[in-house]
GUMIMAR-549781 format. One record per residue: residue in one letter; x, y, z of N, C-alpha, C in turn. Coordinates in steps of 0.001 Angstrom, whole numbers, padded with zeros to 6 digits, always signed. Atoms other than C-alpha are relative to their C-alpha. Example, Ala and Ser with C-alpha at 12.3 -4.5 7.8 and 13.67 -1.06 7.14 Angstrom:
2
A+000890-001190+000000+012300-004500+007800+000900+001200+000000S-000820-001190-000060+013670-001060+007140-000770+001090+000730
***
This chain:
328
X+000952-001059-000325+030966-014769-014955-000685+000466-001283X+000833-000028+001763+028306-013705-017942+000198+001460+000029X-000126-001786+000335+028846-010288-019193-001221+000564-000607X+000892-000981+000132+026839-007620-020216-000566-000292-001234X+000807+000097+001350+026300-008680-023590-000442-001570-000294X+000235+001690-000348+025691-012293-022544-001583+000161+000247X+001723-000395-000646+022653-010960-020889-000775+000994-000724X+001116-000460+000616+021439-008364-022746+000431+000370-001739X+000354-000239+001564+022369-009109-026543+000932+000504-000350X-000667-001152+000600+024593-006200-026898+001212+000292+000487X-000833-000681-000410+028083-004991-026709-000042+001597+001438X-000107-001420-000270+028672-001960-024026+000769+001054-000743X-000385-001309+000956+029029+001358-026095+001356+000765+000773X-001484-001033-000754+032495+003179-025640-000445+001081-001065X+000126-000782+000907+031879+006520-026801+000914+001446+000826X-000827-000963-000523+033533+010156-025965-001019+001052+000659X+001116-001198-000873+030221+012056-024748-001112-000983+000222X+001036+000522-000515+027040+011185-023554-000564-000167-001260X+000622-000240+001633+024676+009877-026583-000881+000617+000273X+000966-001075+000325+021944+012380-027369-001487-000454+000321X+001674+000221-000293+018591+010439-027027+000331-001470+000546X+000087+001635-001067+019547+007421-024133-001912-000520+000389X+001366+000088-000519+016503+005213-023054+000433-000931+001157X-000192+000559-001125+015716+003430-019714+001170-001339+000108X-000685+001268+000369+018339+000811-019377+001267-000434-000483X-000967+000055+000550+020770+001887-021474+001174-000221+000686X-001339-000102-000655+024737+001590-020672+001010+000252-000811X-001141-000187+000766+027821+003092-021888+001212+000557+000299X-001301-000793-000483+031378+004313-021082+000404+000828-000705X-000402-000973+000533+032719+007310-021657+001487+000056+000111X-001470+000070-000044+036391+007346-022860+000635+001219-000567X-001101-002006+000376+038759+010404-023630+001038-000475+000433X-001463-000220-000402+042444+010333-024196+000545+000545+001118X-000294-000486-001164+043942+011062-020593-001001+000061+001124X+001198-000160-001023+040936+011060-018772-000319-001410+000719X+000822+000835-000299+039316+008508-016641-000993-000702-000737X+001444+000066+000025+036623+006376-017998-001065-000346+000927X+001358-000086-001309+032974+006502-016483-000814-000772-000781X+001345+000777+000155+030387+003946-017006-000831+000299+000448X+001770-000374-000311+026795+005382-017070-000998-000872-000769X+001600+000677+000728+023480+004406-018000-000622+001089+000845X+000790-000960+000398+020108+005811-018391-000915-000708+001544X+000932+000158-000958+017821+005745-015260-001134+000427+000632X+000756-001025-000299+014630+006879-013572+000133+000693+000976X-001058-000989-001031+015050+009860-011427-001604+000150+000829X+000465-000175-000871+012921+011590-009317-001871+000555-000586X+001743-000268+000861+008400+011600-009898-000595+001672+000079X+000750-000965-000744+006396+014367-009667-001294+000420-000927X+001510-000188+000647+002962+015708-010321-000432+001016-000403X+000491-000946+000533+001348+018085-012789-000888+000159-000167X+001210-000021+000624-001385+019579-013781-000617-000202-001255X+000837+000520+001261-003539+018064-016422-001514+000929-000452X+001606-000586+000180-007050+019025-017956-000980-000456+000710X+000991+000313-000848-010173+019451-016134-000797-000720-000625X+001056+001038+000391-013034+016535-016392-001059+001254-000313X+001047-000580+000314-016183+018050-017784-000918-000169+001264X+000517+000204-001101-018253+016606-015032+000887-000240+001568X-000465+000323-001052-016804+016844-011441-000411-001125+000512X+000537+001156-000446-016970+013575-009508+001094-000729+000417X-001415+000793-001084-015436+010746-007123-000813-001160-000258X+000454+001463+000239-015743+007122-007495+000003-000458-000986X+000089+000283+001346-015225+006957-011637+000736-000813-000158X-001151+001533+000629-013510+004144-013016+000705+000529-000843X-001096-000434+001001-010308+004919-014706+000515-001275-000429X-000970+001199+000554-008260+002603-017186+000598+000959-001313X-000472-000351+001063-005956+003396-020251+001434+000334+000160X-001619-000080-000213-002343+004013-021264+000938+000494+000642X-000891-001290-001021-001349+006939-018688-000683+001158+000062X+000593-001471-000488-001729+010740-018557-000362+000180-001451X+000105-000412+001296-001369+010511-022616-001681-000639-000234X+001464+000295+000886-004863+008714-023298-000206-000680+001541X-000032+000828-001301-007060+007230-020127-002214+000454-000498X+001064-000444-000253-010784+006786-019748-000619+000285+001470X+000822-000263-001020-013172+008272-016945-001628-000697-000193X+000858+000474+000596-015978+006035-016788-001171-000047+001656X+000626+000039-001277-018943+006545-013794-000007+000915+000838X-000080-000642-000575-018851+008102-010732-001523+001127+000331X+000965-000298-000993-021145+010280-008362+000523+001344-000146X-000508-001927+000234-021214+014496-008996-001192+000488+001310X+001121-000887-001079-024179+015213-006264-001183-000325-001131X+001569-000002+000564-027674+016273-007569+000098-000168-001495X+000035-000052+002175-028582+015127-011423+000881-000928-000256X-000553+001056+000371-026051+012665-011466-000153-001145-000480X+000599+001332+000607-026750+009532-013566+000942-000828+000143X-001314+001450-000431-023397+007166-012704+000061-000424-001442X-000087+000538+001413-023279+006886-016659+001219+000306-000781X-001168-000903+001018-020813+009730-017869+000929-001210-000346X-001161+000772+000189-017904+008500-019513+000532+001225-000890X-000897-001408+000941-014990+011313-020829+001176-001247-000085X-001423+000304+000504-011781+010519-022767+000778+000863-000180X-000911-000699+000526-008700+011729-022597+001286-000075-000884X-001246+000041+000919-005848+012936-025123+001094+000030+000589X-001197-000399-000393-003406+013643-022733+000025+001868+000489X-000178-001537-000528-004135+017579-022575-001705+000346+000061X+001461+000005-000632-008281+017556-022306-000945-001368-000425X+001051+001222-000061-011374+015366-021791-001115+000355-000762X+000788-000406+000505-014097+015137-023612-001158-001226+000025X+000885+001084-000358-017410+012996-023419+000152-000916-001285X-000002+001511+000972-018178+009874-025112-001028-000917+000599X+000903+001156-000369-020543+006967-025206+000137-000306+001457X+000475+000734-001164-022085+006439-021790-000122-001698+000161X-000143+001275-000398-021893+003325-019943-001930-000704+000275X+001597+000283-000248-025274+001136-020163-000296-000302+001183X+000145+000179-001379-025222+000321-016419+000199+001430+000702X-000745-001463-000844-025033+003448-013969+000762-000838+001019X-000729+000012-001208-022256+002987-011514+000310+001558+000427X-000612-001808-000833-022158+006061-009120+001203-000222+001148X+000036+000541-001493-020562+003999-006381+001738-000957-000180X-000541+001306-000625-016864+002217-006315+000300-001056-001108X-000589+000888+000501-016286+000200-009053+001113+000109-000677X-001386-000108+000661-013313-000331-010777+000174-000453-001724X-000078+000530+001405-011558-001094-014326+001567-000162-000508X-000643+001114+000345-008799-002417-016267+000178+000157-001466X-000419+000124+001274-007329-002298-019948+000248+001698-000638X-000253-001603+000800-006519+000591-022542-001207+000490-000401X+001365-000872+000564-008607+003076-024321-000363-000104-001379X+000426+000540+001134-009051+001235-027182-001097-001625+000493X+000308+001628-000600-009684-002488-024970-000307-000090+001487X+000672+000154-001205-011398-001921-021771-000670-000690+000773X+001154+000395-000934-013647-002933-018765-000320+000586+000852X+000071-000048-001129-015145-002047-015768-000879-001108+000510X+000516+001391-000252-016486-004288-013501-000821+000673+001667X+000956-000031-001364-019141-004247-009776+000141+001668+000009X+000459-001415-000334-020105-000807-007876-001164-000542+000127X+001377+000402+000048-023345+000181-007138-000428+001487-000838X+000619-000874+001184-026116+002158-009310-000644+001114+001426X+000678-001553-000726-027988+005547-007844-001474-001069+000372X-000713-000757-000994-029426+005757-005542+000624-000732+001154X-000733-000062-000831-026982+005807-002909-000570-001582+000675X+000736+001890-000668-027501+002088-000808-000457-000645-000471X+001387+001141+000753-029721+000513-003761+000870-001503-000356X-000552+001399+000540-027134-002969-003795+001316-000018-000784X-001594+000175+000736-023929-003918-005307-000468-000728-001417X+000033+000220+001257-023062-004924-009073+000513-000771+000091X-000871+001011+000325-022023-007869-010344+000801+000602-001581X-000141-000290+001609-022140-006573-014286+001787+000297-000315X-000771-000493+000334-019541-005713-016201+000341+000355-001574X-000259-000488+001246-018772-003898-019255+001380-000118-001018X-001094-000198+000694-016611-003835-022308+000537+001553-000609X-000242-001250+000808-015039-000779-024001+000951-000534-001039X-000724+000665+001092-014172-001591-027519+000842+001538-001016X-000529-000706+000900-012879+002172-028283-000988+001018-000601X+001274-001019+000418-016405+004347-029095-000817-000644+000767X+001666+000762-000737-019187+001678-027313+000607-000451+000957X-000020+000682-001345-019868-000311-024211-001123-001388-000804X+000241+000822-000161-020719-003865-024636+000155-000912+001646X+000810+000793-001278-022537-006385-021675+001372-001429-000132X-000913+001325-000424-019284-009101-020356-001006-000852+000927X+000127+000623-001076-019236-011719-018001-000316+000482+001322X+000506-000771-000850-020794-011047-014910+000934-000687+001304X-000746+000551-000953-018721-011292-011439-000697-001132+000950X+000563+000748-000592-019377-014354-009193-000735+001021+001220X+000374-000380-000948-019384-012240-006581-000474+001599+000157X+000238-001738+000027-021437-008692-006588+000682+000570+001255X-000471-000758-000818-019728-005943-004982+000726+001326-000170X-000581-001422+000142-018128-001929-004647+001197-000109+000512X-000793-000184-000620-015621-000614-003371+001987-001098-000628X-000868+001644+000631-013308-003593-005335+001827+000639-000583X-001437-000004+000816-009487-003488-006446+000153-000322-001049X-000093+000320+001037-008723-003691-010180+001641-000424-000747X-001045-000155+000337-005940-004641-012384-000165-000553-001467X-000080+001179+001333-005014-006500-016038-000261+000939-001184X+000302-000404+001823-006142-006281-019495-001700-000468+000282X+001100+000401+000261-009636-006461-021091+000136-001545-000281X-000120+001061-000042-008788-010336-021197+000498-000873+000728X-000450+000584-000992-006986-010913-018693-000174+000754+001704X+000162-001061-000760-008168-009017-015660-000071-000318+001185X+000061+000214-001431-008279-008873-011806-000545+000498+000687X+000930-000597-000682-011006-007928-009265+000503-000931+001248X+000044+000757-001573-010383-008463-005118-000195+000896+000631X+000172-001235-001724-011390-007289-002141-001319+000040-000478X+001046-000917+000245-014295-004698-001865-000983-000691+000983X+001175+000781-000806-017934-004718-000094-000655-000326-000627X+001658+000900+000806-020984-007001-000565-000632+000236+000843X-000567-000639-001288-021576-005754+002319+000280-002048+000782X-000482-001326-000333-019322-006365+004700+001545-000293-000828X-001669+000216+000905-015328-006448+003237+000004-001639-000303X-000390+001660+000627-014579-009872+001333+001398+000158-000336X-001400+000374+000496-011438-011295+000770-000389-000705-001492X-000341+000813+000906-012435-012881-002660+000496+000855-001350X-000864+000001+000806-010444-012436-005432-000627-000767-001771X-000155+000519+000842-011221-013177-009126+000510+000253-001552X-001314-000288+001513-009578-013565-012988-001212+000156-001173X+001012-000175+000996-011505-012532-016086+000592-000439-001080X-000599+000349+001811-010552-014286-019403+000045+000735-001206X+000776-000891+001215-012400-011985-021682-001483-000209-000354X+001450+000896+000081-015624-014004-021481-000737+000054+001025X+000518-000160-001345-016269-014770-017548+001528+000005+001213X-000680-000256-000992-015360-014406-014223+000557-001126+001155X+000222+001332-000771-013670-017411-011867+000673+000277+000802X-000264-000548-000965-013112-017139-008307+002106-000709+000305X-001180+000387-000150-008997-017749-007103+000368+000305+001236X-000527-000043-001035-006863-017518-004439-000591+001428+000885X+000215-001687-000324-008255-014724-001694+001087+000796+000596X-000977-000651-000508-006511-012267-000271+000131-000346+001483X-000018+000094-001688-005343-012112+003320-001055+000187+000885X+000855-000326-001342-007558-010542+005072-000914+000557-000846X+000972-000467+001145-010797-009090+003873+000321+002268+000340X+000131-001441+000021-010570-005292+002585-000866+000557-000879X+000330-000500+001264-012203-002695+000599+000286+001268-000133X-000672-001390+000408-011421+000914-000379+001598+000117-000950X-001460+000364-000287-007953-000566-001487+000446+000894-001313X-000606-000433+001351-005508+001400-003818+000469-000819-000898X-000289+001139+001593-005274-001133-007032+001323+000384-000669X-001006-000330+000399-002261-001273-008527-000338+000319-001303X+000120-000246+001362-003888-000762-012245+000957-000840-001058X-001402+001167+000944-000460-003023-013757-000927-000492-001254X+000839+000502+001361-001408-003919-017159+000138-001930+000224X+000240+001521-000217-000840-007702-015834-000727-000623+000883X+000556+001101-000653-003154-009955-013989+000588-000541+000961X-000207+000613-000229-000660-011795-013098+001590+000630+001379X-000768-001251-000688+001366-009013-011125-000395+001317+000956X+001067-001038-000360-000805-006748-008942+000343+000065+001726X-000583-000025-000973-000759-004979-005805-001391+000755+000866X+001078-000511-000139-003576-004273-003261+001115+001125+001395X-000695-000912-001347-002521-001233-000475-001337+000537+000386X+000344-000897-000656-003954+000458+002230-002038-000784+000221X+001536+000552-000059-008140-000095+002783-000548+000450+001078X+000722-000091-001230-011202+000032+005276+000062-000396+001277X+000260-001476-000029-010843+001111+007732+002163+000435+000008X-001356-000242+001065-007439+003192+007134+000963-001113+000534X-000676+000849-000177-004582+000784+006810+001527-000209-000589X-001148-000118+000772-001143+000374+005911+000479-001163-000603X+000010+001265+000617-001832-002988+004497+000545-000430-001619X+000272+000151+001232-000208-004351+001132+000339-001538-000147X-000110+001314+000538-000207-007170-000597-000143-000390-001219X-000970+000297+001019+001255-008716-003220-000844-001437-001284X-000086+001167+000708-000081-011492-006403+000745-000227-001069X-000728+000401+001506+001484-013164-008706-000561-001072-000733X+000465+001055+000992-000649-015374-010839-000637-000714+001042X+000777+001369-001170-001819-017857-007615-000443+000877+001179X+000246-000519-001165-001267-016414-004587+000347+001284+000236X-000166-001970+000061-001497-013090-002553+001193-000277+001352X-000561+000430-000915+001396-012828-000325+000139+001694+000808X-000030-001719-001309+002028-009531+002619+001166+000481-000708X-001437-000209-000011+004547-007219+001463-000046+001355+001233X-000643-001549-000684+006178-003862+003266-001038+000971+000083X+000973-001088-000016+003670-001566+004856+000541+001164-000264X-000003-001775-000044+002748+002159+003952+000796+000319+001385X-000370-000967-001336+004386+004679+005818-001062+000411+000301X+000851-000830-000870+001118+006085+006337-001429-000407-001052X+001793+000400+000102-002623+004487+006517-000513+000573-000777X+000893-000853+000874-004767+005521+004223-001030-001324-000941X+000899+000635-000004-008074+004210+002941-000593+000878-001478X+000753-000952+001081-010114+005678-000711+001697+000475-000769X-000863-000097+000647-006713+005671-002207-000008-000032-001258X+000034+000451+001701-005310+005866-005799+001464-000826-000003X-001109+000020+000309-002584+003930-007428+000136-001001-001176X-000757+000085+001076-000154+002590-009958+000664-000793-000298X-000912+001379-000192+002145-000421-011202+000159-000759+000229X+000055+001708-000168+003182-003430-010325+000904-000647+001501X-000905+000937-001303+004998-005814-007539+001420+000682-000412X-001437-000103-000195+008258-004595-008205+000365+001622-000358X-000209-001797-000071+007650-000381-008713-001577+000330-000504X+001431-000530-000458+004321+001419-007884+000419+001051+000957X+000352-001267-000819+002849+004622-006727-001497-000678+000671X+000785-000378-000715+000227+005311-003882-000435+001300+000541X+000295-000779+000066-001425+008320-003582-001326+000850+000601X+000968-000415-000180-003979+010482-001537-000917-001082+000671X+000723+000626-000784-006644+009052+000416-001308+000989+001279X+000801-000455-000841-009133+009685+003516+000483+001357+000428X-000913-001031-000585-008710+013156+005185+000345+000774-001140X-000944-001385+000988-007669+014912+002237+001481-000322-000393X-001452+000481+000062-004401+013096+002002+000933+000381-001255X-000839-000544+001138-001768+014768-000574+001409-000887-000474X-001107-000110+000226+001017+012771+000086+000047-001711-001279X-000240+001158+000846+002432+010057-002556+001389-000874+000470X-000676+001188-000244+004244+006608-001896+000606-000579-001079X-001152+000674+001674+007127+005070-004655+000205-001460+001017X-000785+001605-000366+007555+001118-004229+000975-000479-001344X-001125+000232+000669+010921+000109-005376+000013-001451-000052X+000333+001391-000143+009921-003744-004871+000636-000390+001147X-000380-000123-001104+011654-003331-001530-000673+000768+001140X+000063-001196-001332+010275-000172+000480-000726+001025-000667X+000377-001598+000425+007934+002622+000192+000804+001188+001042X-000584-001124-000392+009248+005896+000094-000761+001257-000498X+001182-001347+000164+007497+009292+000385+000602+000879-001351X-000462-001077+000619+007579+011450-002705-001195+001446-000460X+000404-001718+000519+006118+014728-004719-001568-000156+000481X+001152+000314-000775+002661+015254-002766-001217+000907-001294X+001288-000401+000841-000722+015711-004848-000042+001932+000104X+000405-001522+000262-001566+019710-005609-001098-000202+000787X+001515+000167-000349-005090+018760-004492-000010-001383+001151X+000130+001032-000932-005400+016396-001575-001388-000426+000206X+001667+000725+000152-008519+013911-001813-000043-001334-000344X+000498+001169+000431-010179+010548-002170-000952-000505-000896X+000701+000322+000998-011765+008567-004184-000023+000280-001310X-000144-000904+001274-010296+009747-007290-000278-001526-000703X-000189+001232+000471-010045+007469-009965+001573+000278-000860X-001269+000138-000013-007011+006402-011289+000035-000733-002090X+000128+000513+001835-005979+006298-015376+001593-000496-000428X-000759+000205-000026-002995+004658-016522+000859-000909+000765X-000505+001104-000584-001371+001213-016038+001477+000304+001069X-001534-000505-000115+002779+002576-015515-000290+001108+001052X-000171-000980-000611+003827+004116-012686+000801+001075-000011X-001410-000875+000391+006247+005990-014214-000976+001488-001528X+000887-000624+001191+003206+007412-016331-001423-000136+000066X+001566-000041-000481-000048+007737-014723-000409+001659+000674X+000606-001527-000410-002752+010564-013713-001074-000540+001111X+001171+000076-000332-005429+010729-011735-001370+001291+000298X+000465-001188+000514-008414+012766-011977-001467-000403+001127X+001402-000041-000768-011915+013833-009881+000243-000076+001314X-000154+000231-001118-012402+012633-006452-000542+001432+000803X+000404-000956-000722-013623+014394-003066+000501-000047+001187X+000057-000695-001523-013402+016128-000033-000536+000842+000762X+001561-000489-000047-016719+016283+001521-000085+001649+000213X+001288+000700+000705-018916+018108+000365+000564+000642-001435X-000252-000279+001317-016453+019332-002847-000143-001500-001104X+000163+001288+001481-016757+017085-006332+001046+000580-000764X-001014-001173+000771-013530+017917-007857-000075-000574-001552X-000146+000334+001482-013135+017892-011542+001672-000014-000483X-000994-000276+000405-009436+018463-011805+000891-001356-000135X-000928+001347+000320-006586+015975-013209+001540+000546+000621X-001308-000119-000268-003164+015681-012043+000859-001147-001069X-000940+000934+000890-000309+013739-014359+001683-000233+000755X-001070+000767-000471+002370+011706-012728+001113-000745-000781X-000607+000086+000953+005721+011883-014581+001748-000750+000659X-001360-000078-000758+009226+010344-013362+001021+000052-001222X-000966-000408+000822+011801+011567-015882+001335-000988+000235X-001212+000693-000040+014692+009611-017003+001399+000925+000172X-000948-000732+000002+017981+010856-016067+001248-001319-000204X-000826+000594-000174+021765+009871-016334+001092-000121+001231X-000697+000116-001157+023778+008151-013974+001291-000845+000218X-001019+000685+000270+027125+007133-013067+000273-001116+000485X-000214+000980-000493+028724+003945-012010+001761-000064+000415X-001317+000136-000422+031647+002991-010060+000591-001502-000533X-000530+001440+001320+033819+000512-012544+001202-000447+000740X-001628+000593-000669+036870-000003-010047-000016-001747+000046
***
């Protein structure tokens, strides 16, 4: 049988208290003269959602990407009258602040992909309202926007995921819902395996991998997810509960879902087995956009519920705790 340090490198720690600064993963027994020992480790416990800083411009439909609640960009999006689909704010983690506009307007639906140093976004459509879908797509190198590869297939509404080099666009409308699916190198765009069925509105899993991504929920509402891994998209475990204009988080094997049509507050945890309902949005709404790859460390910010334009952020935190094990 392979032991613990077969697999991960390391002796298990015998110590007499808990150590002082454990991280995810960890493991160690606790021994004391006369006492029992207890084998713990370090685990994640239970999520929940805070309040963050407000966007400068209110708005729904912005493209989010970046490391979490600590740094994330807002890039696009639709505020009502005067709106140009250009803004772009950055955040520190505790407020936003503007920054180099995007040379394309997207008011409409598109999505994005990488940190806030190594970005993209990619399709949507420009103002006004019905004028066509995007193929374009942009870079963010960290202060500017540079002109990428352009998608085979123009379209809004689209699912995102990856890195600025390795990236993932499926679903969405051209009009009407497509199932196609494609991979971005860093250069261009080439079409791959599609998805099941055709959707669009879908909550993106954001996963900083390509090759790991998760589409949920869609037009019209749905409790649809599904699953890639590098080739193919395969069905996994539906939502407990439909929802369409969603946000979300992570990867095939732990992800959040969040909010939707209706005003929807409540949030979904996938354990790579089963969603399960947890800590429900402050603000219930769609179309937010969504910042931050980790679901264990994402926000989301804006979004509506006709005819409000919200500006407010929420930050999605699941705290590590310790836990015991039964060693009989």
């Amino acid at each position: 049988m392979a032991t613990y340090k077969s697999l991960k490198g390391q002796p298990i720690q015998v110590l007499t208290a808990d150590p002082p600064a454990p991280v995810e993963g960890q493991v160690w027994v606790v021994a004391n003269s006369g006492t029992a020992s207890v084998m713990k480790g370090y685990a994640l416990g239970t999520g929940a959602w805070a309040t963050g800083g407000n966007l400068n411009t209110g708005r729904k439909d912005a493209s989010g990407f970046g490391e979490g609640h600590t740094a994330a960009i807002a890039a696009g999006g639709y505020s009502g009258g005067g709106a140009t689909g250009a803004q772009v704010e950055s955040y520190n983690g505790t407020a936003w602040s503007e920054t180099t506009e995007l040379s394309t307007q997207r008011a409409w639906s598109q999505s994005g992909a990488g940190t806030t140093t190594a970005g993209l976004i990619f399709g949507g459509q420009p103002l006004p309202p019905g004028s066509g879908q995007l193929s374009a797509t942009e870079e963010w190198g960290g202060s500017s926007w540079t002109d990428g590869g352009n998608l085979n297939t123009a379209r809004s509404m689209v699912g995102g995921a990856g890195t600025q080099t390795a990236a993932l666009c499926y679903g969405g409308l051209t009009p009407p819902a497509t199932v196609n699916t494609e991979e971005y190198n860093g250069t261009s765009w080439a079409e791959v395996n599609n998805l099941p069925s055709a959707t669009s509105t879908v909550a993106s899993s954001r996963g900083s991998s390509q090759i790991d991504a998760f589409s949920a929920g869609g037009s019209p509402e749905s409790t649809a997810v599904y699953f890639y891994d590098g080739t193919n998209w395969t069905t996994g475990a539906s939502l407990n509960t439909a929802r369409e204009s969603a946000a979300g988080a992570g990867t095939s094997t732990v992800g959040i879902v969040t909010g939707g049509k209706s005003a929807l507050a409540n949030t979904e945890a996938w354990n790579g087995t089963s969603w399960t309902e947890v800590g429900d949005l402050a603000t219930g709404r769609k179309d937010m956009g969504t910042g931050g790859k980790s679901s264990v460390n994402a926000l989301v910010f804006g979004g509506n519920a006709h005819p409000t334009y919200y500006n407010n952020t929420e930050e999605w935190t699941v705290p590590l705790g310790t836990v015991s094990f039964d060693i009989d």
